[in-house]
C-alpha positions in Angstrom: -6.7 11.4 -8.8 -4.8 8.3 -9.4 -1.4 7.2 -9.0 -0.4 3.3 -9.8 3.4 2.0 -9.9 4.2 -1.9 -10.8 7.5 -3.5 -10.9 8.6 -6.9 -11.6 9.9 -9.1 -9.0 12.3 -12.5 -9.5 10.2 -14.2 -6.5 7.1 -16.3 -6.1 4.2 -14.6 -5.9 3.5 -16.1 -2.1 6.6 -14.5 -1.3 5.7 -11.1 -2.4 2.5 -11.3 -0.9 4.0 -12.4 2.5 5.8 -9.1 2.5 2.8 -7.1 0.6 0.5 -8.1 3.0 2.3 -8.4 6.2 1.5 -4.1 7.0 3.0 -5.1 10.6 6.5 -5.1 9.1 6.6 -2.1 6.4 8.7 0.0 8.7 11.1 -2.6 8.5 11.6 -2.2 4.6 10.3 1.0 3.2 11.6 4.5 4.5 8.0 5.6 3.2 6.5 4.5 6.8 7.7 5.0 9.7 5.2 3.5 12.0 2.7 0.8 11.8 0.3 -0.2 14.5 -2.4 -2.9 13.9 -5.8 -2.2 15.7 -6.8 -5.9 15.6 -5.3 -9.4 16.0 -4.7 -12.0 13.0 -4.0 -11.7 9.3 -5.7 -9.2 7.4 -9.3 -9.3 6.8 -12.2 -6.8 5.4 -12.6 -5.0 8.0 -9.0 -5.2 9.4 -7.7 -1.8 11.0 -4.5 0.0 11.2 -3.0 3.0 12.1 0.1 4.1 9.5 2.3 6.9 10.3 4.4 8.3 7.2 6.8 11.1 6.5 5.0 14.4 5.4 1.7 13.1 5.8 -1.1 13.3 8.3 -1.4 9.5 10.8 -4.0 7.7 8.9 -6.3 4.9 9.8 -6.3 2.4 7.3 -9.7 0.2 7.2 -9.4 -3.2 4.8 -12.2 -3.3 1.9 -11.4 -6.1 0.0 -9.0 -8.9 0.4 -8.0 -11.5 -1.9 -5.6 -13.7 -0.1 -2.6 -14.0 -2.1 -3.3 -11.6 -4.7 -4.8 -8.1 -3.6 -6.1 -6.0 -0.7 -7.6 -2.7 -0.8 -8.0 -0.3 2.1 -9.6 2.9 2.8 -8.7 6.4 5.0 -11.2 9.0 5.1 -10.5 12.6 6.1 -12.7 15.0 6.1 -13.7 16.0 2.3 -11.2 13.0 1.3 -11.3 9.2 0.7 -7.9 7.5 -0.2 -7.9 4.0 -1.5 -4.6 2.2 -1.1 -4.3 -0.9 -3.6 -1.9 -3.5 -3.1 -1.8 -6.4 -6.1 0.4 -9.6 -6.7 -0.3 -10.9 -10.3 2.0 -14.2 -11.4 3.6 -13.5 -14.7 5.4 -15.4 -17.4 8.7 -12.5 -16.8 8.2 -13.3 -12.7 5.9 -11.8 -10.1 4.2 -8.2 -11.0 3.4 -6.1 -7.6 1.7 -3.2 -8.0 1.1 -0.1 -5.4 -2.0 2.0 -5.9 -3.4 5.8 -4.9 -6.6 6.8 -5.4 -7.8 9.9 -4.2 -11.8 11.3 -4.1 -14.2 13.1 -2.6 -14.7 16.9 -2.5 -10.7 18.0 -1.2 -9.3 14.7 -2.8 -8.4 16.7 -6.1 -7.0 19.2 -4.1 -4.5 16.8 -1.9 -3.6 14.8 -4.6 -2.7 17.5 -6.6 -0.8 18.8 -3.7 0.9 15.6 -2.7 1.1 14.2 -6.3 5.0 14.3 -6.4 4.9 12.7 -2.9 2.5 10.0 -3.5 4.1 9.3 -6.8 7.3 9.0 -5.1 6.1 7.3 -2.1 4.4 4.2 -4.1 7.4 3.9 -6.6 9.9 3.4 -3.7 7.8 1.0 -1.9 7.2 -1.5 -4.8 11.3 -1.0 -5.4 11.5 -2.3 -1.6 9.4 -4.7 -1.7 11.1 -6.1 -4.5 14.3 -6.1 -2.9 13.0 -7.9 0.4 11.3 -10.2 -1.7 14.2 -11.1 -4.0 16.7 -11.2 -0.7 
């Protein structure tokens, strides 16, 4: 299953990626999270950790695949039967800066909690691109 949600930001792309990639601080901005803790020092990296505590949903650890600075990271939690992707792009428009938030989830139960979390998750991404585009316009 796949869930994806873009909006258009009136900001610089560095400045959306400053608050896209800076996981430290989500709590601060998106009621979607309500706790973030960073296993490792520094900027995010492949291979960066963090542990992400949300509303309705199990803690997750959060492990960095891929990492474009400035324009996209993607990281991976694994449960058993299930391997979420998270997607975070910052693409630099002509109508101003696109961020987009996305869900993917595999593996044998994946079907199974996406379907059961689809209105979450679907919910969950949209809010946090609307945030971000509020902090990032602010």
């Amino acid at each position: 299953m796949r869930f994806d949600h873009s909006t258009t930001v009136n900001a610089p792309p560095e400045r959306v990626w400053a608050v896209f990639s800076d996981v430290a601080h989500w709590p601060d901005w998106t009621p979607t999270v309500d706790a973030v803790e960073r296993l490792d020092e520094g900027a995010l990296r492949v291979g960066s950790r963090t542990r992400i505590r949300q509303p309705k949903l199990p803690v997750a650890v959060w492990e960095v695949t891929e990492l474009k600075d400035g324009e996209y990271f993607e990281w991976v939690s694994r449960a058993p039967g299930i391997k979420t992707t998270g997607g975070h792009r910052v693409i630099s428009t002509p109508e101003g800066t696109v961020a987009t938030a996305t869900i993917i989830q595999e593996g044998p139960l994946g079907w199974l909690f996406g379907k059961l979390y689809a209105k979450l998750t679907r919910n969950y991404i949209q809010l946090e691109t609307e945030n971000l585009k509020r902090v990032s316009e602010a």
